[in-house]
N, C-alpha and C positions, 0 to 999 in steps of 0.2 A: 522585524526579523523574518526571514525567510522561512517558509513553513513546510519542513521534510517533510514529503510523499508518503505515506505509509500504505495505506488503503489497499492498494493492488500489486503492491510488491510480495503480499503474502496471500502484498503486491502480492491477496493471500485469501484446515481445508478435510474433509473428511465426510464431508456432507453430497451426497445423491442428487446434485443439482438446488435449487432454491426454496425446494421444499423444505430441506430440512430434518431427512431421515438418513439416519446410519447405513454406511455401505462401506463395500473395500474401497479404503481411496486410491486411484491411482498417481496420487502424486507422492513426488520420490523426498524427502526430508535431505535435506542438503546446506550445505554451508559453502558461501559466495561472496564474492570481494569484488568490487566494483572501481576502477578509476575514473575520478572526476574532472569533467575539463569544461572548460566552456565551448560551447556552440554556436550562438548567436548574439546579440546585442542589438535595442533599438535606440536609433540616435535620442542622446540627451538622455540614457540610463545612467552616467557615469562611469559606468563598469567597464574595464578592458581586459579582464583576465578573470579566471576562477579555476581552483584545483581543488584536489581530494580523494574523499575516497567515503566507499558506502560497501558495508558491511552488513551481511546477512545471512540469518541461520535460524530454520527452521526445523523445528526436532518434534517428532513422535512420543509421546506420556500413555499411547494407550488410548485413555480417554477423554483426550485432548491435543492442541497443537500448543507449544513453546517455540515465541518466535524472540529473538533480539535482532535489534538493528540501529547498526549506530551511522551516523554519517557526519562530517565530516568536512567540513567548505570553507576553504578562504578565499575571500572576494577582492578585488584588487580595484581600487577607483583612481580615474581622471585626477581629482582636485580632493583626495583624504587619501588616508591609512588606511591600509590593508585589515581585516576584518574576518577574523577566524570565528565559525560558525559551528557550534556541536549540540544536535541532537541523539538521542539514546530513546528507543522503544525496548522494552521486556514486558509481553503479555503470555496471557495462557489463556485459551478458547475452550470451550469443550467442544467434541465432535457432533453432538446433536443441536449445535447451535445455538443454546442459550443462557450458556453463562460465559462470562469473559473478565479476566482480573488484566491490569494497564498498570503501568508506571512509564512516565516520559521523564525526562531532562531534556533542558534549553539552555545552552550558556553563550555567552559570545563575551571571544577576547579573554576567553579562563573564568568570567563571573556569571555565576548560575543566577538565569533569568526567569526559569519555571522550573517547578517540581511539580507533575500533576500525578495524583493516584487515586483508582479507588476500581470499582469494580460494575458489572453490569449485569439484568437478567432481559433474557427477551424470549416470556415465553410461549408457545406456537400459540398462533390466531390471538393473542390477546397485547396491549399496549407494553412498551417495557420499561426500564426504568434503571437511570444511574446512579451510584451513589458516590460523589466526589468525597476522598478524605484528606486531600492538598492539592492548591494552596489553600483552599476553605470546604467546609462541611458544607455541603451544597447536594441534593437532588434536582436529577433535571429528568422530565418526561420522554421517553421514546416512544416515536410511532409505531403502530401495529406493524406488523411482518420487516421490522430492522434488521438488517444481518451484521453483523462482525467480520475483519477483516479477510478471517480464511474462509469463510463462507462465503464470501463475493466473491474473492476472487476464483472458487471454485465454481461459482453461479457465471463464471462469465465463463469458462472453459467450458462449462455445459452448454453456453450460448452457442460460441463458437463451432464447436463441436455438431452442434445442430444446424447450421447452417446459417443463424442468427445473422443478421448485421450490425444491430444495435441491441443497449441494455441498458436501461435506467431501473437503481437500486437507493433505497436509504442505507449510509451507513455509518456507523458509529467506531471510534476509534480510540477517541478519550484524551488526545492529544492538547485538548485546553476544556475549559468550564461551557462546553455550549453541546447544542443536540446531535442529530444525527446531520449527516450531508449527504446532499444528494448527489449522484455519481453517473454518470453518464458515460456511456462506452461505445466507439463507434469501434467495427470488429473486421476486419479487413477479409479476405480468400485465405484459404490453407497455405501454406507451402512448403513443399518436402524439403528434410536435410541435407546438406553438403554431403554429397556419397563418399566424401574423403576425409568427413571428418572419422575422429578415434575414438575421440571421450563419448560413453555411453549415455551419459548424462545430458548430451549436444545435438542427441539424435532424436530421432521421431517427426510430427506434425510440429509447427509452428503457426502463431498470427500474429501480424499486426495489431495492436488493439492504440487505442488513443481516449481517452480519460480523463472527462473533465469533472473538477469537483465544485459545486456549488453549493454557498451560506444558505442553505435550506432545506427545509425538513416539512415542509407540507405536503410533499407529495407532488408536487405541479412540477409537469412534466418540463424540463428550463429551456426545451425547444420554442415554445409559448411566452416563452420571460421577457421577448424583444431586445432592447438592448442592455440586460443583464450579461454581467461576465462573470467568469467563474473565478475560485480564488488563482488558480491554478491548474494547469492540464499533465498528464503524465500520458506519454509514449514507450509500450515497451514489445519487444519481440516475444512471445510469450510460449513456449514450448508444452505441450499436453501434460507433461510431467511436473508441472510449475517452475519448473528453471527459463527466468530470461533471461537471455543471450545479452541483451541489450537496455538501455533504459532511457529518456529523456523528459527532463524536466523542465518545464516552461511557466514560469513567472510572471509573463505578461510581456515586462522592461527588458527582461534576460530566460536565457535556457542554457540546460546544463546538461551534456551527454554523459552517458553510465558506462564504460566499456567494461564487460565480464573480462578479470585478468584470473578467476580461478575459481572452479568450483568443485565441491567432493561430495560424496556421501556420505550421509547419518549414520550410525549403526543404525537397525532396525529395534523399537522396543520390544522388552520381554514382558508380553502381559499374560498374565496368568488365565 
């Protein structure tokens, strides 16, 4: 089964760079709807078609991020039946980086294929640790300094933002029973806004970034791994605010382009 992107879509944040400490965040909480199409195809994938749609919403608690995101893919094959694919993320983060509660759903074709829940701590300088409560009562170890989704993806606008080109992070998601992954980020040149755009949301800096994730948690940097391949690469246009414009997912056999068909603002939380 196909394994939705989550990692950098929140692709994801409240944290001062990769350290780890509280600041005002500059990213804007917003809800975004994504249309799914296909892209590309390598001969002998079977695939000729893919559509959909990728849903996303990231909200302010205060003292933490609430993210859901659901998506959405039917794949269309050569020589079988069409193939309707639903993933569902609803996590909550805290802002200092280390706690984080998950719940995923996996279904295809209407029959739920995983239910995975349970919760994480990772706390600063020392090892952290998961605690799976479905599909089984399972602990797994996290490396030292692991970040959670809105943490990376805020550790890589700090990249960017500095000048960075590249960024390799562990990171932990909770999307099935295994460790953290290792994430890899090639970070393209600035580029300023469309001067004609409207939505205030659309505006500002943007980058390229390109995102690969690999089955590994040791730390080894997968520049080094020879000819290891990653599960999958994620492509997004990534705006300072955390809204991207754009998204593209690459499976290896097939890729799948993201079009933003609409995105708004969150209220702002009332924290006392």
């Amino acid at each position: 089964m196909v394994r939705a992107a989550f990692v950098s879509l929140t692709i994801a944040v409240g944290l001062a760079g990769a350290g780890g400490a509280e600041a005002a965040s500059p990213i804007q909480p917003h809800r975004a709807i994504y249309s799914l199409a296909l892209s590309h195809t390598q001969e002998g994938s079977g695939i000729i078609g893919a559509g959909g749609q990728l849903y996303f919403e990231w909200a302010d608690t205060c003292d933490g991020w609430a993210v859901e995101q659901r998506y959405k893919l039917r794949l269309s094959y050569t020589d079988a039946d069409d193939s309707d694919l639903q993933t569902s993320l609803v996590s909550w983060e805290a802002k200092n980086g280390q706690r984080y509660r998950f719940e995923v759903k996996k279904a295809n074709n209407g029959e739920m294929e995983e239910d995975t829940r349970g919760t994480a701590q990772a706390p600063k300088g020392k090892r952290g640790l998961a605690r799976f409560t479905m599909p089984e009562v399972a602990r797994i170890a996290l490396p030292k300094d692991v970040m959670f989704p809105s943490a990376h993806t805020l550790a890589l606008l700090d990249a960017a933002k500095a000048g960075q080109s590249f960024l390799s992070k562990q990171v932990f998601e909770g999307v099935s029973i295994e460790g953290a992954t290792t994430v890899t980020a090639a970070i393209g040149l600035p580029r300023s806004s469309n001067p004609k755009e409207t939505n205030p949301l659309l505006k500002g800096r943007s980058w390229m970034m390109r995102m690969a994730f690999f089955p590994d948690s040791t730390g080894t940097d997968p520049r080094t791994l020879g000819e290891e391949l990653p599960d999958y690469e994620l492509g997004a246009d990534m705006l300072e605010n955390g809204v991207s414009r754009a998204i593209t997912l690459d499976y290896g056999s097939f890729a799948v382009k993201a079009k933003l068909l609409k995105v708004e603002p969150l209220a702002a939380a009332k924290c006392s």
